[in-house]
C-alpha positions in Angstrom: 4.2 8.7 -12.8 0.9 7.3 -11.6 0.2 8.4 -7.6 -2.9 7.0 -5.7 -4.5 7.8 -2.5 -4.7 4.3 -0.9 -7.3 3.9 1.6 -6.5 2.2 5.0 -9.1 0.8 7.4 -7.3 -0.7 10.6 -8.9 -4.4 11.2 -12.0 -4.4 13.7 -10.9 -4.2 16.9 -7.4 -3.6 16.3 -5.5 0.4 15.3 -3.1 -2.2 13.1 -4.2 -3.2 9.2 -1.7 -5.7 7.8 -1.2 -7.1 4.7 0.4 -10.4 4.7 2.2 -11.4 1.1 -0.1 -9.6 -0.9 1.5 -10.5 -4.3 1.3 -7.7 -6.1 4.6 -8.2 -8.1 3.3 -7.2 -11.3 0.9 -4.0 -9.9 3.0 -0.9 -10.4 1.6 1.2 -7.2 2.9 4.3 -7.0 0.7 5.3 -3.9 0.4 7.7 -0.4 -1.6 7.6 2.5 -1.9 9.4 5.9 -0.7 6.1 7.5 2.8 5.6 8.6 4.1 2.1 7.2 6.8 -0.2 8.3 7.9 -2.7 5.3 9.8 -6.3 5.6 10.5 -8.1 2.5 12.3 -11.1 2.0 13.1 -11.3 -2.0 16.7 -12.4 -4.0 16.6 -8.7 -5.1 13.6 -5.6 -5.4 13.3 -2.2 -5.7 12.9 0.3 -3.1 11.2 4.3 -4.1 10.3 5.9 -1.6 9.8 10.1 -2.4 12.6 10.8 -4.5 15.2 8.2 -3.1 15.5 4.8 -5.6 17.7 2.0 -5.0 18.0 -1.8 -5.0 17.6 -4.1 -2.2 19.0 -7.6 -2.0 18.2 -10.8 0.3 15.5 -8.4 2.6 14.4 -4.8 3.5 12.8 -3.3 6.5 11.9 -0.1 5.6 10.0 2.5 7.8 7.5 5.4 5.8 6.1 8.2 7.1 2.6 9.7 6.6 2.1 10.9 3.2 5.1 10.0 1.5 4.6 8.6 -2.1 6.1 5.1 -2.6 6.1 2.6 -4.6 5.1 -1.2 -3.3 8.6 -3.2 -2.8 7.7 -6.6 -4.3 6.9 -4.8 -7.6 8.7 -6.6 -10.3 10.6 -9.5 -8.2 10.4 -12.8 -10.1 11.6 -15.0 -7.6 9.3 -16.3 -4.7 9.6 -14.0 -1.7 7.6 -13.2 1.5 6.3 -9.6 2.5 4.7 -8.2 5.4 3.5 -5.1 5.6 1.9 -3.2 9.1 0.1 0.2 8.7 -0.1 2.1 12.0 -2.9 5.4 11.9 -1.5 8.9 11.9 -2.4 9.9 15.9 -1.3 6.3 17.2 -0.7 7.1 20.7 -0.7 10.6 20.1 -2.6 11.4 23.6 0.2 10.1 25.0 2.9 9.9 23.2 4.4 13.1 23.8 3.6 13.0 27.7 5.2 9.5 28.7 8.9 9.2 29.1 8.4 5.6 28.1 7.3 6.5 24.8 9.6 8.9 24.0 12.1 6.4 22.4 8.9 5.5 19.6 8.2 9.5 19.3 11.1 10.2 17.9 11.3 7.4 15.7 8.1 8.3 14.1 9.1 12.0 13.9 12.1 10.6 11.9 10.2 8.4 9.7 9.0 11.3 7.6 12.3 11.0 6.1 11.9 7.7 5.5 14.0 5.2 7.3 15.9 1.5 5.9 17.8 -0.8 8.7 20.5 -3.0 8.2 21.3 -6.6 7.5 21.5 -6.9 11.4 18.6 -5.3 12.6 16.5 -7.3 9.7 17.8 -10.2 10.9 17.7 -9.5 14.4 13.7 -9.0 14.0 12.7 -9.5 10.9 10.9 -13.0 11.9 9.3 -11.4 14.6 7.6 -8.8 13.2 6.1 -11.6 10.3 5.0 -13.2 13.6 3.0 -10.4 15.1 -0.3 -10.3 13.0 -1.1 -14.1 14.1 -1.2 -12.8 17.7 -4.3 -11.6 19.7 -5.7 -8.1 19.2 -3.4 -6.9 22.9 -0.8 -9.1 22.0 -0.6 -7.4 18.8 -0.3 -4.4 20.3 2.1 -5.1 22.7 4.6 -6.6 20.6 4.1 -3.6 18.4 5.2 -1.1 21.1 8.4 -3.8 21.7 9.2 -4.1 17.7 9.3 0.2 17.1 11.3 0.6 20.6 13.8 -1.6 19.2 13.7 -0.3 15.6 14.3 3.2 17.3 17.3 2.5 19.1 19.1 0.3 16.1 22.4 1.6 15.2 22.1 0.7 11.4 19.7 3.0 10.5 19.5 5.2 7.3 17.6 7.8 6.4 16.4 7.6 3.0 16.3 12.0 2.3 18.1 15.1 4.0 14.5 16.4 4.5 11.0 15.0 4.4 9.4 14.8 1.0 6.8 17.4 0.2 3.1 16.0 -0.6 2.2 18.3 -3.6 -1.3 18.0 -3.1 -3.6 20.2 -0.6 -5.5 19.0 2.0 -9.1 19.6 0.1 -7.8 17.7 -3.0 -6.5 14.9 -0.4 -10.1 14.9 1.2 -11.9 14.4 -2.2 -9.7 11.9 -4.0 -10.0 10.2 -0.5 -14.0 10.6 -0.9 -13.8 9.0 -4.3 -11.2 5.9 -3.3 -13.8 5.3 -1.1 -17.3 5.2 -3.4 -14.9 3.4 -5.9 -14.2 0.6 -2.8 -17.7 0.6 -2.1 -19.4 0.6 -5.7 -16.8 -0.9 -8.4 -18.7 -4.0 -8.4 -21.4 -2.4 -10.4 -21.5 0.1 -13.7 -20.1 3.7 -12.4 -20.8 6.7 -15.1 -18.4 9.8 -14.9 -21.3 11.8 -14.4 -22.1 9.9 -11.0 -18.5 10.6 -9.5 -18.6 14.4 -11.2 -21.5 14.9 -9.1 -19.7 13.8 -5.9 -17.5 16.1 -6.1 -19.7 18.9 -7.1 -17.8 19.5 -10.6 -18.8 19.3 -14.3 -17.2 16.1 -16.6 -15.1 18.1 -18.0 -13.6 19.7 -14.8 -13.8 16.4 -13.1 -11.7 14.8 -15.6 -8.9 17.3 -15.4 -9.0 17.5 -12.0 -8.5 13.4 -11.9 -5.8 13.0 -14.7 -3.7 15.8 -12.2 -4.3 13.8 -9.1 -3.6 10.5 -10.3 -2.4 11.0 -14.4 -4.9 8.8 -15.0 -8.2 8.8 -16.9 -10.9 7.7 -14.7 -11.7 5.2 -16.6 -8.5 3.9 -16.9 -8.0 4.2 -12.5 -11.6 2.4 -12.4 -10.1 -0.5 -14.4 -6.6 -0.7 -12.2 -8.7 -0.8 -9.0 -11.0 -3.4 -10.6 -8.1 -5.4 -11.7 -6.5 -5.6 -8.5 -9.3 -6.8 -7.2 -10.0 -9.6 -9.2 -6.3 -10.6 -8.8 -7.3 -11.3 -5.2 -10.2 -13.2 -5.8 -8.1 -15.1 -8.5 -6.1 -16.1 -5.7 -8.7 -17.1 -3.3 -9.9 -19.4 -6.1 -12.5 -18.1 -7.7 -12.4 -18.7 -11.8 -12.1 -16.2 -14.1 -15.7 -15.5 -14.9 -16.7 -15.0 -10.9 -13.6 -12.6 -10.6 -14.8 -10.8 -13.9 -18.4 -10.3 -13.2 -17.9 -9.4 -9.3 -15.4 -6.6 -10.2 -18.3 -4.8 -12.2 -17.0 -5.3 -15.5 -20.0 -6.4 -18.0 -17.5 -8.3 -20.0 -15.5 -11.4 -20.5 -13.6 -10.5 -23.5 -12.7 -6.5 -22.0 -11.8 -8.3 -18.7 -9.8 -10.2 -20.2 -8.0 -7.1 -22.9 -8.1 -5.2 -19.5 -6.1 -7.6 -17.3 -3.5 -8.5 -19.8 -2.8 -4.7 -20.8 -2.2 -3.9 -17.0 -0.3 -6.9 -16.5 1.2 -8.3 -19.1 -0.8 -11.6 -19.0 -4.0 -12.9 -19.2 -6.0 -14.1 -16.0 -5.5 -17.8 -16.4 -1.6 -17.1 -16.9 -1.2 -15.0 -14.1 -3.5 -17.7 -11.4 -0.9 -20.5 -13.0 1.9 -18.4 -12.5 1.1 -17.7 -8.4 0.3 -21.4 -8.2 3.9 -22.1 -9.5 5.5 -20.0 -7.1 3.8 -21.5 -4.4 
């Protein structure tokens, strides 16, 4: 199963990144990250794998993920419109204080839980489900505020269930965390232009050969083949915002039309023009 490092950067001026309805229904993203995340997802029916736990959801999910756990994104394969918002909150969020303020402690524990993973029932979902989708519109201390309100409430919610007996392992050591991180990040700032295996070898101080192994354990991927599923999500976005499908093409680095195209109907399962229509449809 394919596992990527996603990279988080909080928004400026805020310790919150969220992603509002990113529509990545046909992008299998079987992904970690240092972050903890808290899910809600309002689809007819999706999946939910998280670590080793797999299971179907119906109507909504609220879901909270703690640092490092592999998972996989929870509008992947719904068909039917649906709205998703996702909030990722940095590993040391409040940790100078969190353990030292009795108001807090209610949120401490919470997050100590959500290593196992957490789900909350039909009437905690309902209860704030539309307030949390409200939150990212608000001011930066707004934000934050509301924040602090949402997990106190989601720690003291009698319908919560733990999604493992103990907290999933992350196979992977800290040094092969801190390179794959180091190449997530010269792929996010370079995949617009041509990118040789010898270049990202060299980052990482390894020959090809060695690099390649090293990358097809980490993500059971070629790099080639990781380079292209970054690329292609990319230029899903920019699909979305508008752009046509030789400006999405051309500014995700690939050099041309007719691979683009091979490329994004392989990982997909439709061409660019299909895939734009389709969104529209739904919408």
């Amino acid at each position: 199963m394919k596992i990527q490092l996603e990279k988080i950067t909080p928004a400026t001026g805020s310790s919150f990144r969220w992603l509002i309805n990113p529509k990545l229904n046909d992008f299998f993203f079987w992904h970690f990250h240092p972050e903890y995340e808290l899910v809600f997802i309002e689809a007819e029916e999706g999946t939910r794998h998280v670590g080793e736990h797999f299971s179907r959801y119906f109507s909504s999910d609220l879901v909270l993920i703690g640092p490092y756990i592999p998972h996989l994104n929870f509008d992947y394969g719904v068909k039917s419109a649906y709205e998703k918002t996702v909030l990722h909150l940095q590993t040391g969020f409040l940790s100078p204080i969190l353990g030292h303020t009795p108001e807090l402690q209610a949120i401490a524990g919470l997050l100590e839980k959500s290593k196992l993973g957490i789900a909350f029932g039909e009437k905690t979902r309902q209860q704030w489900g539309d307030f949390f989708k409200t939150i990212h519109q608000m001011p930066h201390f707004a934000q934050f505020t509301a924040v602090l309100q949402l997990l106190n409430a989601l720690a003291g919610a009698q319908d919560q269930t733990y999604l493992h007996r103990m907290a999933p392992k992350n196979k992977f050591n800290k040094k092969e965390q801190d390179r794959l991180s180091e190449l997530y990040n010269f792929i996010d700032e370079h995949y617009q232009r041509k990118i040789s295996l010898k270049e990202v070898a060299d980052l990482c101080n390894l020959s090809s050969g060695a690099f390649c192994r090293y990358f097809r354990k980490m993500t059971k991927l070629s790099f080639t083949e990781f380079l292209n599923y970054y690329r292609i999500n990319e230029a899903k976005r920019l699909l979305l915002a508008g752009n046509n499908v030789s400006e999405a093409c051309f500014a995700c680095g690939f050099e041309s039309l007719s691979y683009f195209n091979r490329s994004f109907k392989k990982i997909t399962g439709q061409n660019p023009m299909a895939f734009r229509k389709g969104f529209e449809e739904l919408n």
